[in-house]
N, C-alpha and C positions, 0 to 999 in steps of 0.2 A: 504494500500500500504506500502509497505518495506522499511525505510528508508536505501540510499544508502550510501557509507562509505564518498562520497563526501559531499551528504545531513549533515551526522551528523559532518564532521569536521565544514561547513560550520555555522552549530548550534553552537557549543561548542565557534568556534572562536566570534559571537554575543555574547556570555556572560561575553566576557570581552571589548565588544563597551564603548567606554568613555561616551557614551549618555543611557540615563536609559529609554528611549522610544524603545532605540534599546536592550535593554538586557531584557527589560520588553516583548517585542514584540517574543526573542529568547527564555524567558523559556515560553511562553505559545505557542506555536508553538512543542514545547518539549512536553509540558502535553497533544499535543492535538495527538502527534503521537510517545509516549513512548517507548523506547529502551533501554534494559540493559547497553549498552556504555556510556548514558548520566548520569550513576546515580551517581558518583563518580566526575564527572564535579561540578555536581547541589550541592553536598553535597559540596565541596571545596567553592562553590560561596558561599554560605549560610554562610561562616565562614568570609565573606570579606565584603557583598553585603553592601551600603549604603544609599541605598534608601529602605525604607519602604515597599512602594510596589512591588519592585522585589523581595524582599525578602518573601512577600508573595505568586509571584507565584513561584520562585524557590520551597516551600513549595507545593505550588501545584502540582505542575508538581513531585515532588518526589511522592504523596499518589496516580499519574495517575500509576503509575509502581507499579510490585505484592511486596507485604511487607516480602518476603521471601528475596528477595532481598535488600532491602531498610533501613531494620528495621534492620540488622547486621550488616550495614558498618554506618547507626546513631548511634549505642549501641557504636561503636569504636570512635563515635565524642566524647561522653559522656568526655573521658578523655583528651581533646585536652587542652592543656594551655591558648586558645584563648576564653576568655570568652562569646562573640559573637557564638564562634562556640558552644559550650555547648547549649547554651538558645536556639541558632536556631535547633538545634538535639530537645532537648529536646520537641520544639513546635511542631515540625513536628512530633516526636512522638503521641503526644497526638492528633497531626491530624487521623495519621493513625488508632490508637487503638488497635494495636494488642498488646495482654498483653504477649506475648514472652519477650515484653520489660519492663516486674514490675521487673526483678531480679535489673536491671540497674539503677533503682530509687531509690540512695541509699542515707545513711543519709548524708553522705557528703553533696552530691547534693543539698538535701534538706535545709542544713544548708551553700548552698556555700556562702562565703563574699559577692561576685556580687550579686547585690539586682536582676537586673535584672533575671541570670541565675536561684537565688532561686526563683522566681515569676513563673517561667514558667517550673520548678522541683513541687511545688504544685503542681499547673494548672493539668500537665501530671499526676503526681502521683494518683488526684484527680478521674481522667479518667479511668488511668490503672490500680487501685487497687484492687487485688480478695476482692470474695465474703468471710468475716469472717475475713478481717485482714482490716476494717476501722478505727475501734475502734485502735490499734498497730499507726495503721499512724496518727490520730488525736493525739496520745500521741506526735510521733515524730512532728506533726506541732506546739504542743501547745508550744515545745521548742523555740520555734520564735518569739512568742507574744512578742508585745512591740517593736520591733524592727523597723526600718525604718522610713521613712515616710509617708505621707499619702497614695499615690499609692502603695507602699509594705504593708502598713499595709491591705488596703483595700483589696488586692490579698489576702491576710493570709486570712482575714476574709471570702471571697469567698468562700477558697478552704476548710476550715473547716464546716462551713456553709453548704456546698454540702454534707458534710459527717452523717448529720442530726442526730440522735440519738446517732448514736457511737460516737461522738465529747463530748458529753456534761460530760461524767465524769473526759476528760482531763479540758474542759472549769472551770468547779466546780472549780479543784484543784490551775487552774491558777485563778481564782479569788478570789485567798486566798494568791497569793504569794508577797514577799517581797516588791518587786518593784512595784510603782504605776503606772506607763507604761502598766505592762503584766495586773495589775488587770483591768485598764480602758479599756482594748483590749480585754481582756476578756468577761469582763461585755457588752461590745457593740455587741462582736459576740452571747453574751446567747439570745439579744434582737433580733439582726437578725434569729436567730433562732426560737423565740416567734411567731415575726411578719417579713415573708420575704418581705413585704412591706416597711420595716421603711428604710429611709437612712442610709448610715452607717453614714456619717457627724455627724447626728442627732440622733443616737446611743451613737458616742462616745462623743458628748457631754453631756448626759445623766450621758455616765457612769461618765465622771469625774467629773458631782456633786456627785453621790454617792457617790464616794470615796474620793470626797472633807470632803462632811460630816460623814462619818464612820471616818473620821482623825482628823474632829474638838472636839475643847475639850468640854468636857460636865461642866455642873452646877455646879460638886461633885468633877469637878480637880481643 
């Protein structure tokens, strides 16, 4: 059935109810009877939303809509000053998967300051990357080792990780570099790699006995 132009003001107006039962209830209601009028709504909400899981079905209800649509008014979120809005484009991206959108995952992105937006620039990048340019993106990820905390770290390590062999000649190079940070992040992703079993926790606490002791002095100094 056709939504009518009463129906979708009626929608649009739920997505800004002060109650998150009632804006959780309007974008899935959205996803369940998709219309080109909501898409630019949904995307807007996704730059504001502050509950979790509306924001996860606003994300929904965007990949219920054809990605011809969808996937070039997110590529335009990409550049939004609003760091929320960035991360939320960027996740919904990689919901959808159409790789029209690898031009848009760019190094910036990759390397933006918001730990968050970079987490979910991997993530997507991880998704949407042609066949023959892993190895190119595991370079641009290995630029990030060492960085953040443990939930950024642990995203890096994911997204490199998924990239399986093409990862390992950037991994090699960073577990050679300066900083004891990139090499102990390093050294934890070669292990996840070895063994996708091992914890990362218990990765990185591995590595930085290695590199505790490749650092301790020997007998002869």
């Amino acid at each position: 059935m056709t939504t009518t132009k009463a129906d979708t003001a009626k929608a649009l107006r739920a997505l800004e109810d002060t109650r998150p039962q009632a804006r959780l209830q309007a974008a899935l209601a959205i996803g369940t009877a998709p219309e080109p009028p909501f898409i630019d709504k949904l995307v807007e909400r996704c730059a504001t939303e502050t509950d979790f899981f509306v924001r996860d079905m606003l994300t929904w209800a965007l990949t219920r809509h054809p990605a011809s649509l969808t996937v070039p008014r997110l590529i335009r979120e990409l550049r939004s000053d609003r760091a929320q809005a960035r991360s939320q484009a960027l996740h919904t991206l990689s919901k959808i998967g159409d790789r029209q959108a690898w031009p848009a995952i760019t190094r910036a992105l990759l390397s933006d300051p918001d730990d968050e937006v970079a987490r979910s620039a991997w993530r997507t990048a991880v998704v949407l990357v042609p066949e023959g340019e892993e190895r190119a993106l595991a370079g641009l990820l290995a630029t990030q080792l060492g960085r953040g905390e443990h939930e950024t770290r642990l995203s890096l390590g994911q997204a490199l990780a998924a990239l399986g062999d093409a990862a390992v000649p950037a991994l090699r190079a960073a577990a050679s570099a300066a900083r004891p940070d990139v090499r102990v992040h390093a050294l934890a992703v070669q292990r996840l790699l070895r063994d996708p079993d091992a914890g990362f926790a218990s990765a990185i606490e591995e590595a930085k006995r290695v590199v505790a002791l490749a650092g301790a002095p020997t007998a002869d100094d």
